[in-house]
Backbone as a ProteinNet text record, in pm:
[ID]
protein_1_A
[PRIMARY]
XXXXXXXXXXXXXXXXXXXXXXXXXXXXXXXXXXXXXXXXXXXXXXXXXXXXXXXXXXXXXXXXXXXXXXXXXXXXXXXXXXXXXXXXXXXXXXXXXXXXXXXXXXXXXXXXXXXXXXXXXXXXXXXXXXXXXXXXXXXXXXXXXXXXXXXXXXXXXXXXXXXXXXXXXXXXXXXXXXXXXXXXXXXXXX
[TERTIARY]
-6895.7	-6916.6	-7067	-7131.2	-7260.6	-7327.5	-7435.5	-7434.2	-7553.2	-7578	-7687.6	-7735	-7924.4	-7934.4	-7984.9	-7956	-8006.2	-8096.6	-8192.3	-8379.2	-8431.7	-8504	-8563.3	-8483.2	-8542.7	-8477.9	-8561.6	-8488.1	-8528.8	-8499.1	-8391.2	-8394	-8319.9	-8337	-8199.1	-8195.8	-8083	-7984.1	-7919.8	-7887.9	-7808.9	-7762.8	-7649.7	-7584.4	-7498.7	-7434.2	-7295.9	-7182.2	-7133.3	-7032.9	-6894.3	-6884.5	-6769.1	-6629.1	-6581.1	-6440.2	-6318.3	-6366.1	-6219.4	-6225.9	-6142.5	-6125.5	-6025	-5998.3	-5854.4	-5788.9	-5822.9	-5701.6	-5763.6	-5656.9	-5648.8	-5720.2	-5809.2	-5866.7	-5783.3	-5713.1	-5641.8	-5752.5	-5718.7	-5850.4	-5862.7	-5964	-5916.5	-5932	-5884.6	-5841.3	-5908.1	-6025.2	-6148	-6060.5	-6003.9	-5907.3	-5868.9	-5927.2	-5913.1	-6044.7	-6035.9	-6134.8	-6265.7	-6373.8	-6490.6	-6491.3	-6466.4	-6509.5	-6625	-6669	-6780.2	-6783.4	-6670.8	-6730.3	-6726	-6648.3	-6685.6	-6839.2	-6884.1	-6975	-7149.3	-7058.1	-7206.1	-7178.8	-7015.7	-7037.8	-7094.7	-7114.1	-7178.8	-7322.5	-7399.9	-7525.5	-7549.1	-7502.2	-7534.8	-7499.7	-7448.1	-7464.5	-7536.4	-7564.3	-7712.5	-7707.7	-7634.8	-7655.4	-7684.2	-7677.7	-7736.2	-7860.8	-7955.6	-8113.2	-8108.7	-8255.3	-8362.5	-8421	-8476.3	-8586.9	-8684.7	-8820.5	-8889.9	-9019.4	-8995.6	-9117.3	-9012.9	-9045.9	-9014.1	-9151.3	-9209.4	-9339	-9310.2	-9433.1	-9462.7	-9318.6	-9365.7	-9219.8	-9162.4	-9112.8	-9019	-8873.4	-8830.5	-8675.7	-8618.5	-8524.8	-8439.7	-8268.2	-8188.7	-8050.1	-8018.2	-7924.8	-7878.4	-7718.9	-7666.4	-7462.2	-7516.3	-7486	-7466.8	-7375.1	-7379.4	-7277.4	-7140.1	-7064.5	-6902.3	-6936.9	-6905.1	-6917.2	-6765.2	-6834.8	-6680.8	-6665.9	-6540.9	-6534.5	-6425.2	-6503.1	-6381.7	-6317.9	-6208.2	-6142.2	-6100.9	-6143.7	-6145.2	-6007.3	-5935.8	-5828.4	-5862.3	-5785	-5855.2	-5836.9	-5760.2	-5736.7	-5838.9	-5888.9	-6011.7	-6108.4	-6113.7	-6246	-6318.3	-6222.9	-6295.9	-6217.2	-6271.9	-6247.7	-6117.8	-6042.4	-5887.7	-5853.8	-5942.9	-5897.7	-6008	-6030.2	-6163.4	-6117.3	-6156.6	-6129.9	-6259.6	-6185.5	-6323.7	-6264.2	-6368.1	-6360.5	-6421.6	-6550.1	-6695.4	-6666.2	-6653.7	-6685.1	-6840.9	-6934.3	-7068.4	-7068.5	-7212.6	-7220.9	-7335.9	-7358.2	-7456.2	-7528.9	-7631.1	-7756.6	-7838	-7870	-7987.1	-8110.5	-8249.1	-8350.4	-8479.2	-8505.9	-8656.6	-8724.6	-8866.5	-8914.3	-9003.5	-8991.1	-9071.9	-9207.5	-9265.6	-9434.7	-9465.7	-9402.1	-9467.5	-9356.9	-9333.1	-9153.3	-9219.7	-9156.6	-9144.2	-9089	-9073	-9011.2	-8833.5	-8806.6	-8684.3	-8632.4	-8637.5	-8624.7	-8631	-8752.2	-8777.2	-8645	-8583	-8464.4	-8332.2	-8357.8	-8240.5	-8199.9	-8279.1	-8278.9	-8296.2	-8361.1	-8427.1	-8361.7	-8275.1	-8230	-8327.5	-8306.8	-8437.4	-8430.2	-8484.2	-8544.2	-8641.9	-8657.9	-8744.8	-8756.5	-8902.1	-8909	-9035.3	-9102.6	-9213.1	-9329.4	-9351.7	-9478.5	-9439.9	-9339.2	-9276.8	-9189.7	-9203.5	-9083.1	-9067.1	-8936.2	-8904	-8812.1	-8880.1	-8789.4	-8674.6	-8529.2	-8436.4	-8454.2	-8376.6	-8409.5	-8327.8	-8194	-8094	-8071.9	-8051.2	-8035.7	-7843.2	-7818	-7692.1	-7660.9	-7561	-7536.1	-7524.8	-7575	-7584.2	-7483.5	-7369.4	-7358.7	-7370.4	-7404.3	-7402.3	-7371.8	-7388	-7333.7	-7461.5	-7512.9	-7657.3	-7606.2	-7695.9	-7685.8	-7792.7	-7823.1	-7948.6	-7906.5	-7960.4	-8033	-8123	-8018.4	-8168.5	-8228.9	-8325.6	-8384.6	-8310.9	-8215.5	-8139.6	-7993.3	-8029.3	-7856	-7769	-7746.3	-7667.9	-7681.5	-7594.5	-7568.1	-7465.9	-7568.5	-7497.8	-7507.8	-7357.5	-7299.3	-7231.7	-7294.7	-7230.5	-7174.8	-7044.5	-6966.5	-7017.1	-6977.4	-7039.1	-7108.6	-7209.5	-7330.2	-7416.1	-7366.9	-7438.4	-7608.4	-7676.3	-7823.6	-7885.5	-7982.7	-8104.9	-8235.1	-8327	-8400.9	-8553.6	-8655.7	-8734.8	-8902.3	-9010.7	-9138	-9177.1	-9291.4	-9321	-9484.8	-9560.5	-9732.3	-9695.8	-9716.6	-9705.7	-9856	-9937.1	-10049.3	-10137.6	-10153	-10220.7	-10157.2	-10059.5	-9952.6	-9804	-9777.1	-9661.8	-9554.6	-9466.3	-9365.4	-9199.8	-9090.2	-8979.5	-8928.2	-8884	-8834.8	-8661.8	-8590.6	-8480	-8361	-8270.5	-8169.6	-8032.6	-7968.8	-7849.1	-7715	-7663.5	-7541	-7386.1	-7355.2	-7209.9	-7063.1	-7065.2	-6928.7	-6789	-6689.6	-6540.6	-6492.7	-6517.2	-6490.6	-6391.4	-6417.6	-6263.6	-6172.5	-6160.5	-6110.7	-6033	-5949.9	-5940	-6061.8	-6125.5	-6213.1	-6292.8	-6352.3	-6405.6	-6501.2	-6578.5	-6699.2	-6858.1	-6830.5	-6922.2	-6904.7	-6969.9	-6890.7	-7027.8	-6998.3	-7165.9	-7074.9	-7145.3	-7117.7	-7224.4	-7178.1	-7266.5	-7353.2	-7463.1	-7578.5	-7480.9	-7493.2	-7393.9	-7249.4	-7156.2	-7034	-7051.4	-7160.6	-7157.6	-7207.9	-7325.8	-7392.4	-7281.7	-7150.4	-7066.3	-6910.4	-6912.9	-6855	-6835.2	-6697.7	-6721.3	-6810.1	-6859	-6942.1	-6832.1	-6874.7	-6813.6	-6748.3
-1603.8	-1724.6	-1755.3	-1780.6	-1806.8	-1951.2	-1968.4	-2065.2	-2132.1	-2213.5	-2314.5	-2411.7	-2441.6	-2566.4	-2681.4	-2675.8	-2763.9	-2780.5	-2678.5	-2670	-2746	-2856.2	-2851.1	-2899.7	-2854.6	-2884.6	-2780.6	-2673.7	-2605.7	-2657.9	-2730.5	-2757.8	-2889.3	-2947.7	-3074.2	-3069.4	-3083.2	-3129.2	-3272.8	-3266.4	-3432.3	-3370.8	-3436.9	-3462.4	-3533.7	-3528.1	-3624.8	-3649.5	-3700.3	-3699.9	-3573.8	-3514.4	-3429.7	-3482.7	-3448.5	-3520.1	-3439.3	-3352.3	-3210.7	-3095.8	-3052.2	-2961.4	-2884.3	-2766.3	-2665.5	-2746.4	-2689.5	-2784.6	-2888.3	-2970.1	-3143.3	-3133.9	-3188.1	-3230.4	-3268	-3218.6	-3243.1	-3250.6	-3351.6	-3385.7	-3281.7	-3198	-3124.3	-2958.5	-2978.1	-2823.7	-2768.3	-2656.3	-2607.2	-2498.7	-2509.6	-2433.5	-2501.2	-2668.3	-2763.5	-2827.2	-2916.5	-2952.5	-2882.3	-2893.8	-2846.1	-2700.8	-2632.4	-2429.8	-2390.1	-2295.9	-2254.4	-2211.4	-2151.1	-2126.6	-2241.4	-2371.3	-2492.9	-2547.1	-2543.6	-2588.6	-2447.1	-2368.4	-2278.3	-2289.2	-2327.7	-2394.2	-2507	-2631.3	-2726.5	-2717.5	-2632.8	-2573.2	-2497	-2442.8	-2393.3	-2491.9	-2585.4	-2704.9	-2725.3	-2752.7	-2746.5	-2967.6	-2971.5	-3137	-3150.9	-3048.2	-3059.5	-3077.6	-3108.4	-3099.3	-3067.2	-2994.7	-2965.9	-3042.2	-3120.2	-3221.4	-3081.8	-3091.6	-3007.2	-3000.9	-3156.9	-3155.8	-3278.4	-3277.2	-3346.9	-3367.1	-3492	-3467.4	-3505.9	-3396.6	-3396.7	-3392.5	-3441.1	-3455.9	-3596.8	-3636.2	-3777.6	-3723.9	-3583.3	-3528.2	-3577.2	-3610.8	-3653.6	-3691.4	-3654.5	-3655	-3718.9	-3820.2	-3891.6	-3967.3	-3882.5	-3934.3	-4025.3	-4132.7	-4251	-4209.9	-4275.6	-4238.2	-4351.9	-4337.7	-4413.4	-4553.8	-4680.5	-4792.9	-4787	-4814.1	-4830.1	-4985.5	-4979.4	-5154.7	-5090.1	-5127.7	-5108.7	-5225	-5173.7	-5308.9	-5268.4	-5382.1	-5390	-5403.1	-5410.2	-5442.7	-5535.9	-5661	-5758.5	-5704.3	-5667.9	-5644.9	-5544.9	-5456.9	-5368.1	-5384.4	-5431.6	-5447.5	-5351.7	-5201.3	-5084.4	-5104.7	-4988.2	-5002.9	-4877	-4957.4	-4859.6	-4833.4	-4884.2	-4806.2	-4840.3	-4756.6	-4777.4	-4777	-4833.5	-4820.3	-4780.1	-4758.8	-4727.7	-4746.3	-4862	-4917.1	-4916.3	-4798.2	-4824.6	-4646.1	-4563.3	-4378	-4387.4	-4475.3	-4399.7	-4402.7	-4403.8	-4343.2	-4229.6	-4146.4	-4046.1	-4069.9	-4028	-4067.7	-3939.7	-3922.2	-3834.2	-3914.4	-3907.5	-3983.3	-3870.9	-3904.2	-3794.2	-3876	-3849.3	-3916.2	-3796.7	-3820.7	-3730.3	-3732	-3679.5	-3671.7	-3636.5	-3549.5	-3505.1	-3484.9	-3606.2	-3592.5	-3640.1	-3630.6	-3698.2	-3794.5	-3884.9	-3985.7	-3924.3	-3875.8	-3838.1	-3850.1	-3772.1	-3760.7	-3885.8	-4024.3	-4148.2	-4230.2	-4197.4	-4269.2	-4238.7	-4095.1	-4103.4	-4115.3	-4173.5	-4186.4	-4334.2	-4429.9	-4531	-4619.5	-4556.7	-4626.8	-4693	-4792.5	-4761.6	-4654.7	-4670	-4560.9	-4452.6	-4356.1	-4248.9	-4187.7	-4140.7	-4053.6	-3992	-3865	-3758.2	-3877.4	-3974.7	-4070	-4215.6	-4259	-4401.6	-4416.7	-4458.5	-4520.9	-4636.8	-4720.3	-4857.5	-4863.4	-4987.9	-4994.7	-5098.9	-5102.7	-5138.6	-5335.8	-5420.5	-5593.9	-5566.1	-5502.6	-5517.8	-5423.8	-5447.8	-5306.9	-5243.3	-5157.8	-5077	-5013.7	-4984.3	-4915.4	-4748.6	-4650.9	-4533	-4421.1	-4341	-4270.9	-4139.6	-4029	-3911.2	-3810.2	-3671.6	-3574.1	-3557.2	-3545.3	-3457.7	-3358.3	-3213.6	-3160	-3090.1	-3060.2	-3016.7	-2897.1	-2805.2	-2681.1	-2660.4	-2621.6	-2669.9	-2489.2	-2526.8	-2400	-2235.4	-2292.9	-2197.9	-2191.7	-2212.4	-2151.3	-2241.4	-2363.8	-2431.5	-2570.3	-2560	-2680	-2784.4	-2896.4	-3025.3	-3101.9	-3170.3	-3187.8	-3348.1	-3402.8	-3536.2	-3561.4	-3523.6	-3536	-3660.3	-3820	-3896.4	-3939.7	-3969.9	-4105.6	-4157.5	-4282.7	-4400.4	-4359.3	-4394.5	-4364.1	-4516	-4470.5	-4606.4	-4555.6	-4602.6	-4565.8	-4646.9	-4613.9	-4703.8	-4639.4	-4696.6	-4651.5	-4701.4	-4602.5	-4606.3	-4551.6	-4634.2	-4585.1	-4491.2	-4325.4	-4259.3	-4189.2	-4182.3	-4100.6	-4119.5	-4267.9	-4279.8	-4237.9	-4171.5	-4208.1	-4227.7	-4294.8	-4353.3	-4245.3	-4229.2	-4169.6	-4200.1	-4154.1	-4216.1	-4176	-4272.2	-4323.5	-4318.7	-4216.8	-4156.1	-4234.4	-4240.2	-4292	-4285.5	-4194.9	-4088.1	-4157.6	-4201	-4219.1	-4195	-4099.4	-4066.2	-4154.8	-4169.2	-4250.2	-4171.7	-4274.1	-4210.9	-4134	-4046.6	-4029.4	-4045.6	-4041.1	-4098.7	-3998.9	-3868.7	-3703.3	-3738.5	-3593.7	-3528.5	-3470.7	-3502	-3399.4	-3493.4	-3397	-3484.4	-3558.8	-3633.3	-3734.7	-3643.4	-3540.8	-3465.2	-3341.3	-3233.9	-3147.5	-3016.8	-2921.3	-2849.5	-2703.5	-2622.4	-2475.4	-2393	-2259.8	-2151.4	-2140.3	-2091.3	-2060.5	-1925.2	-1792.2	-1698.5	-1720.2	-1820.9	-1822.7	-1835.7	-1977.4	-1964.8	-1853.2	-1780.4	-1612.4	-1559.4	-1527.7	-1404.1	-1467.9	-1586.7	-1656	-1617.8	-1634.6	-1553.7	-1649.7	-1598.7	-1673.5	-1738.9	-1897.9	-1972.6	-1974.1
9136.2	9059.1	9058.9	8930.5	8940.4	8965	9050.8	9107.5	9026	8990	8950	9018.4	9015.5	9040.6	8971.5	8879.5	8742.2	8776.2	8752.9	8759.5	8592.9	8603.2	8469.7	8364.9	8255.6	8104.5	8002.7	7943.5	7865.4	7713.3	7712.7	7519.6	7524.8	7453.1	7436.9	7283.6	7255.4	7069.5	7105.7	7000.1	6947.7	6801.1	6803.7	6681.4	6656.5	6532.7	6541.7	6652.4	6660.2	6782.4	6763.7	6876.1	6841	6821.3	6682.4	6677.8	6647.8	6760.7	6749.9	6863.2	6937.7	7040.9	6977.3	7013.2	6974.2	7081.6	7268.1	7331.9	7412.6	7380.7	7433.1	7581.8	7636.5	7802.9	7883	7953.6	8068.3	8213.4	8247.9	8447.8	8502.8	8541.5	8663.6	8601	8417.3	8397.7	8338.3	8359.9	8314	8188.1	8160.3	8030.4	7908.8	7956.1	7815.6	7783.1	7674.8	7645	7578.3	7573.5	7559.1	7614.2	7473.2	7495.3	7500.5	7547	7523.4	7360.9	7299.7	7147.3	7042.2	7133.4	7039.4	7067.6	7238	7202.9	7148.1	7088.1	7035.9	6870.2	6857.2	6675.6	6650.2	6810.2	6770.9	6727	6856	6841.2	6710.9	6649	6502.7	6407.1	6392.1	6297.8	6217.5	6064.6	6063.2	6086.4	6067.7	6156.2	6327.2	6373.7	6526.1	6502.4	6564.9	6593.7	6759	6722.4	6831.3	6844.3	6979.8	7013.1	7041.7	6965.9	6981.4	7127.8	7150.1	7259.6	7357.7	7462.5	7567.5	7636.2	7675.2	7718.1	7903.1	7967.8	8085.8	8167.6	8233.3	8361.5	8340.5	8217.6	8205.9	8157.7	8209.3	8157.6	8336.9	8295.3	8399.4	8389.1	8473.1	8486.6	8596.8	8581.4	8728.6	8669.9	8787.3	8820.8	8888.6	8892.2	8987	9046	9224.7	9322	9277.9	9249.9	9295.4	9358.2	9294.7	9357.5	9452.4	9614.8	9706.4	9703.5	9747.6	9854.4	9965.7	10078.9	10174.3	10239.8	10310.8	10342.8	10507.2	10568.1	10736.3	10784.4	10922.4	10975.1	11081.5	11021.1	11137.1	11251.1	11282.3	11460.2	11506.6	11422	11508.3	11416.3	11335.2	11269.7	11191.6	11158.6	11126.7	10990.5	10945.5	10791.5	10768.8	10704.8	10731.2	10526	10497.5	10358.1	10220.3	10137.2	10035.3	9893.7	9840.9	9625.3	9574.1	9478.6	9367.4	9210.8	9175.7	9102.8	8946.7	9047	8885.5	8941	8900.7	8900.3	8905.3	8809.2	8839.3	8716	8639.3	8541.6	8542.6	8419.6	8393.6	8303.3	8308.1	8219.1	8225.8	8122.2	8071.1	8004.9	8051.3	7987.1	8006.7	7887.7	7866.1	7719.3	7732.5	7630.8	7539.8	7428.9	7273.1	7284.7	7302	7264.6	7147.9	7095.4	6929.3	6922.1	6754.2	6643.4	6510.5	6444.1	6327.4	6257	6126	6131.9	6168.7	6080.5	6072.8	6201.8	6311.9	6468.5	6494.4	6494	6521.5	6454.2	6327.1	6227.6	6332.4	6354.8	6448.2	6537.1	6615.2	6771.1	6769.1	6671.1	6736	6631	6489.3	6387.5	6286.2	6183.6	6105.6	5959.7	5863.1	5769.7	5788.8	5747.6	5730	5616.8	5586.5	5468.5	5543.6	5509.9	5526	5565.4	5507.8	5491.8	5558.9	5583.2	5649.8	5743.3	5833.5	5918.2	5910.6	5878.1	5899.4	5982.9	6114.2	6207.5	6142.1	6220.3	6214.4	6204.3	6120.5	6189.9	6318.9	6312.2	6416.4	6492.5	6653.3	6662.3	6651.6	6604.4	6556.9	6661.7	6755.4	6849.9	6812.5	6878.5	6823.6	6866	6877.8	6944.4	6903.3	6977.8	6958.1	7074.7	7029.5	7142.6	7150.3	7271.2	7332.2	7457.3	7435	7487.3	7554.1	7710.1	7749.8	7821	7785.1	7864.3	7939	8063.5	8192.1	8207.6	8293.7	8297.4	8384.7	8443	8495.3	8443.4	8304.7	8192.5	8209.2	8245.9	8195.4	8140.7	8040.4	7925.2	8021.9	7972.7	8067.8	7895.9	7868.8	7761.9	7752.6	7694.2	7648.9	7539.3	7524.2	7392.6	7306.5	7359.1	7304.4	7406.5	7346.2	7401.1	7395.8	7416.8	7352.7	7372.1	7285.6	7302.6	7264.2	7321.4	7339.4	7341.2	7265.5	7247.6	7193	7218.2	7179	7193.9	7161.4	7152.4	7293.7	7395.9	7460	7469.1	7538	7538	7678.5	7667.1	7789.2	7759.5	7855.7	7846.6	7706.8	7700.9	7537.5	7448.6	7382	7268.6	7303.5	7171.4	7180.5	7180.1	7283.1	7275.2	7229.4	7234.7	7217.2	7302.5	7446	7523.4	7513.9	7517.4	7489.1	7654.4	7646.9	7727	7698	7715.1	7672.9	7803.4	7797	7925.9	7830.6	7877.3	7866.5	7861.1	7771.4	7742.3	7739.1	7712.3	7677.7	7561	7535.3	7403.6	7364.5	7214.1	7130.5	7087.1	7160.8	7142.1	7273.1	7267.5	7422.9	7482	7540.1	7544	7666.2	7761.8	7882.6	7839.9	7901.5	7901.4	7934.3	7999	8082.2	8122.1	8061.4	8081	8127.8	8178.5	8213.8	8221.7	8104.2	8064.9	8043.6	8118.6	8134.3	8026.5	7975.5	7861.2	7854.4	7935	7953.8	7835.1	7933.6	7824.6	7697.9	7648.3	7518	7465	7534.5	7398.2	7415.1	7533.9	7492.9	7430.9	7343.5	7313.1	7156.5	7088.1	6993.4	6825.8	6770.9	6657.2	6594.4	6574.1	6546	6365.2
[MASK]
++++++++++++++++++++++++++++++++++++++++++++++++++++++++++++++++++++++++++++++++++++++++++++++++++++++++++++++++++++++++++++++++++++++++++++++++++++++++++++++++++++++++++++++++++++++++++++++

């Protein structure tokens, strides 16, 4: 079994949200849900995009740990049993150094054309699938999620300040899912 340590970030996409699996996500069962040859038909999309630049070291991934509560026994005072209530959530955040409007329309909402960006009056909640390729072959996969996004001064220009956290999707299909670079090339063309 090949082992990874999610070194880095070699590519990230976004696109529409996925709204179809062959089989349904069952908990637990690495045989449902998200294929490797669904997600290399997502990657050929021509509605997927490439984020072409990620600047410096602002790519980052974080599971939040499991909110506990435990509960004591009066008579000894130790803790005889725990819940969990919040799982944690996941987040992916990295910010753009060099995009264009188009990239800025879709991430941040708003108009675009070659020569204009108009930002949004309201902001519209966004969701999409993003997907990152870390530097040691595997795709860490957010079917839907919610994105947030906004202009940021990093190193004297303005960047876009990206914030990706994984939601429920409205499929079978997991919330989070992380597949070999491997499975998808020997995966058959979509």
């Amino acid at each position: 079994m090949p082992e990874i340590s999610g070194i880095g970030v070699k590519k990230i996409y976004y696109g529409l949200a996925l709204s179809t699996v062959a089989t349904p996500y069952v908990d637990g069962d690495t045989t449902t849900g998200l294929s490797p040859s669904e997600l290399k038909a997502f990657l050929a999309l021509d509605t997927t995009k490439q984020v072409k630049n990620v600047h410096e070291n602002n790519w980052n991934y974080e599971k939040s740990l499991p909110s506990k509560s435990y509960y004591k026994n009066k008579l000894t005072g130790k803790n005889y049993r725990g819940s969990t209530d919040d799982p944690g959530d996941s987040v992916i955040t990295f910010s753009i150094g060099k995009y264009d409007f188009e990239t800025k329309a879709a991430l941040e909402g708003g108009g675009a054309s070659d020569t204009k960006y108009s930002a949004p009056d309201q902001y519209t909640p966004l969701s999409l699938t993003l997907v990152a390729l870390t530097e040691d072959g595997c795709y860490i996969v957010y079917p839907k999620a919610d994105i947030v996004a906004g202009g940021v001064t990093t190193d004297d220009a303005v960047a876009i300040s990206v914030q990706a956290t994984a939601l429920e999707p409205d499929i079978a299909i997991e919330s989070e899912a992380w597949v070999m670079k491997s499975a998808v090339d020997a995966a058959a063309n979509p």
